[in-house]
C-alpha positions in Angstrom: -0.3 -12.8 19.5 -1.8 -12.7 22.8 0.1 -10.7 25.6 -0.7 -12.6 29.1 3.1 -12.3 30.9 3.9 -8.7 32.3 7.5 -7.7 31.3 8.5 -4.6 33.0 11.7 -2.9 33.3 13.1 -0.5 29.9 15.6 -3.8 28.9 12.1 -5.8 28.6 10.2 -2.6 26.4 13.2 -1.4 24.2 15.7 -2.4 21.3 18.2 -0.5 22.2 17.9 3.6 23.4 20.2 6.0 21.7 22.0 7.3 24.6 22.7 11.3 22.8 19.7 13.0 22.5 21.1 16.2 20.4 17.5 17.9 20.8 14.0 17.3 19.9 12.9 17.2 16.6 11.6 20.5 15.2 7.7 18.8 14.0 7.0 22.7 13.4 9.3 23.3 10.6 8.2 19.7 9.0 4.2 20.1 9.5 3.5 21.8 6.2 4.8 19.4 4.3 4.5 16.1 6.2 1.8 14.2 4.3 4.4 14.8 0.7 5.5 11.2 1.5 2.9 8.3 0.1 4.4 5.8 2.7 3.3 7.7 5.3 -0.1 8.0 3.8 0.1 4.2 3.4 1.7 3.4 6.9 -1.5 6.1 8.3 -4.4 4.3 6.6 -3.2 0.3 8.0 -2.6 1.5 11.6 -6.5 2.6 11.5 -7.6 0.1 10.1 -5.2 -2.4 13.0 -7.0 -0.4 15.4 -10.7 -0.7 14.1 -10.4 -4.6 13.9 -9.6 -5.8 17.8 -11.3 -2.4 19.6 -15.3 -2.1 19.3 -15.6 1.5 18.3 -19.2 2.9 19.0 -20.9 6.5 17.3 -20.9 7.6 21.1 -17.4 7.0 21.7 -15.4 10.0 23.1 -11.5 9.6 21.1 -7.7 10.6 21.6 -5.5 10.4 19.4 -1.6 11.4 21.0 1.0 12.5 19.3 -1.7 13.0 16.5 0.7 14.7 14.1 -1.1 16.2 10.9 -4.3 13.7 12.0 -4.0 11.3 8.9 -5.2 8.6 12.4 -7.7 11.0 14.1 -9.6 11.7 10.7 -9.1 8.1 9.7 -10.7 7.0 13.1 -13.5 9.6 12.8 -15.8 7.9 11.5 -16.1 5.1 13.9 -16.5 7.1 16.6 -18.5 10.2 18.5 -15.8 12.7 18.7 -12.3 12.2 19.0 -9.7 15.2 19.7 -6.1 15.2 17.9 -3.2 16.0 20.8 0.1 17.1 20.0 2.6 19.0 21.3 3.8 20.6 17.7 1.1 23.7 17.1 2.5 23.3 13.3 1.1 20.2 13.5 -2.4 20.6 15.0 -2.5 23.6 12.5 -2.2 21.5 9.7 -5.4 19.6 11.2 -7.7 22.3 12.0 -6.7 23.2 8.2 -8.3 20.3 7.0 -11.3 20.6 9.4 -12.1 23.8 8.0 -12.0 22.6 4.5 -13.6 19.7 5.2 -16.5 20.8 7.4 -16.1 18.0 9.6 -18.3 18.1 12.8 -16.6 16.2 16.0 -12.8 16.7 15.6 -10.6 19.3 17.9 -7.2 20.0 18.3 -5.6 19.8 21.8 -2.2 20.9 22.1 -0.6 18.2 24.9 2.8 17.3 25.7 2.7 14.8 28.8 6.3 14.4 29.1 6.2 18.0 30.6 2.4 18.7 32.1 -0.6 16.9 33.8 -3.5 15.2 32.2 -6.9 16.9 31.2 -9.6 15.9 33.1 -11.3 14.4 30.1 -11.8 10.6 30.0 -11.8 8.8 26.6 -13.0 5.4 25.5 -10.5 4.9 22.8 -7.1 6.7 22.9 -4.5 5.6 20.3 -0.7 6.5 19.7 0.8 5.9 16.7 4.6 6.3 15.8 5.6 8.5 18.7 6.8 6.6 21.7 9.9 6.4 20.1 10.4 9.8 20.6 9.2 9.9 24.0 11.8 9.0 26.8 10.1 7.5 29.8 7.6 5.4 27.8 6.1 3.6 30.7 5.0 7.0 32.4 3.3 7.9 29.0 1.3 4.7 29.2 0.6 4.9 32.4 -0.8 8.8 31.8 -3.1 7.3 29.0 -4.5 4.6 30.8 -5.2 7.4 33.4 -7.1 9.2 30.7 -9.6 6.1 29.6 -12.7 5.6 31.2 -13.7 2.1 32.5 -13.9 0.0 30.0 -12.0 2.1 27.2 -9.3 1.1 24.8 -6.1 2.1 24.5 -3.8 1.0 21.3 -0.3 1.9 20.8 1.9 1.4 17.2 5.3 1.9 16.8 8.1 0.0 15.3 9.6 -3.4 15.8 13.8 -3.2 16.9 15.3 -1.8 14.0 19.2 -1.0 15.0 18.8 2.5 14.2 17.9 2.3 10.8 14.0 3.8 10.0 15.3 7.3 11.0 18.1 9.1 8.8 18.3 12.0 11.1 18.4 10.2 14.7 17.0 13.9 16.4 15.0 13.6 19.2 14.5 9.9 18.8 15.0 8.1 21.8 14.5 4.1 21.0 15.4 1.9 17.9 12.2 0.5 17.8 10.6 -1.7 21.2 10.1 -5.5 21.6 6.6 -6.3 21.5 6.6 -8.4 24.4 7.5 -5.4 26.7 5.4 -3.3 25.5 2.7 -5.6 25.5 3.6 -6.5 29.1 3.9 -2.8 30.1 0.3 -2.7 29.0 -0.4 -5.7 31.7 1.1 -4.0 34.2 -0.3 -0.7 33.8 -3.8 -2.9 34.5 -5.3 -3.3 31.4 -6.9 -6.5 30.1 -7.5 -8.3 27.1 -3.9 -6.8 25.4 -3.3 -8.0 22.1 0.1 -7.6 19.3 -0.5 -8.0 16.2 2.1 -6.6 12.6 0.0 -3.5 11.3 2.2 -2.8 8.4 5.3 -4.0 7.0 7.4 -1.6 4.6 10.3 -0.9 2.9 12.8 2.5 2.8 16.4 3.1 2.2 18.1 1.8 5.4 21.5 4.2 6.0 23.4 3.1 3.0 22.4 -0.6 3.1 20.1 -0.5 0.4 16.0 -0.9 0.9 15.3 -2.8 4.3 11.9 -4.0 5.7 10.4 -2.6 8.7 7.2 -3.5 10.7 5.0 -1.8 12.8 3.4 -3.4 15.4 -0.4 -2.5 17.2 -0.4 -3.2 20.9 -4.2 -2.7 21.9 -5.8 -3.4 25.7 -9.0 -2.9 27.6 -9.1 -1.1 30.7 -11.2 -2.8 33.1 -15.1 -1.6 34.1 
């Protein structure tokens, strides 16, 4: 699906927000143990491979990956780029990363420890930046947008996954999660009005999990992706 009509407004970009936000979610205390779970493995290795088909990843290509997590996307995007640094605002997380860089020897990777909802920018300007299951914990999602089309150089890519509406269901512990999912229109049209061109949607991964006492449900993932003009 091709994205041409801006939608703007939180009605046009969400499902529906959870309106009690009990805290955030403690990604410290989960870190150590977050890649245990073969569907996120799964769910880690389509979303790089959505985001490798529509953007034209060069070896000199400077990367962000926000909301990085334990880096399953920034060391799955590696490879198709120059150098690529994995922000997040959990230092359990980005521990677990710089574990695996160490082990691994890998040249190119750092960790940056960013949380935009609560300080600036860096200076640095990227070619790709990519997001991947976190703006449904993030509150004001068109400011974070609009902060990482700030960060990308003329011409660079920015690509966004999260989940289609899903009443609630994905998360069995709602902390710290803000939005049931988003309507790919809006976010596709939040992308448009941000200023970026050529903004695709396609379904990056459909799966199935235990839905609150309903049994297993399908979900899908969507890949918003868009080019900043220059």
């Amino acid at each position: 699906m091709s994205a041409g009509v801006p939608q703007t407004g939180r009605e046009a970009l969400t499902g529906r927000i959870l309106l009690t936000i009990t805290s955030r979610r403690d990604f410290d205390t989960e870190a150590g143990a977050w890649d245990n779970v073969p569907a996120r493995i799964a769910l880690a290795r389509a979303i790089t491979q959505a985001i490798i088909e529509p953007v034209p990843t060069t070896p000199g290509m400077h990367a962000l990956d926000y909301g990085a997590g334990t880096g399953l996307i920034t060391l799955g995007i590696q490879p198709h780029v120059g150098s690529i640094a994995a922000a997040d605002s959990s230092p359990g997380m980005l521990a677990q990363i710089e574990g695996k860089i160490a082990a691994s020897g890998l040249a190119g990777v750092r960790t940056l420890l960013l949380d935009l909802e609560r300080e600036p920018p860096p200076g640095d300007q990227f070619g790709l930046i990519v997001s991947a299951m976190t703006m449904h914990h993030i509150e004001n999602v068109p400011s974070i947008v609009a902060a990482l089309t700030g960060m990308l150089r003329p011409g660079g890519w920015l690509a966004v996954a999260d989940l289609d509406p899903d009443d609630g269901e994905f998360h069995e512990d709602p902390t710290g999660v803000y939005h049931k999912g988003f309507e790919r229109a809006g976010m596709a049209g939040l992308f448009v009005t941000c200023g970026l061109e050529d903004v695709t949607c396609e379904t990056a991964h459909t799966l199935e999990k235990p839905a609150k006492g309903k049994g297993l449900r399908e979900f899908t993932v969507f890949l918003v992706a868009g080019r900043k003009p220059g």
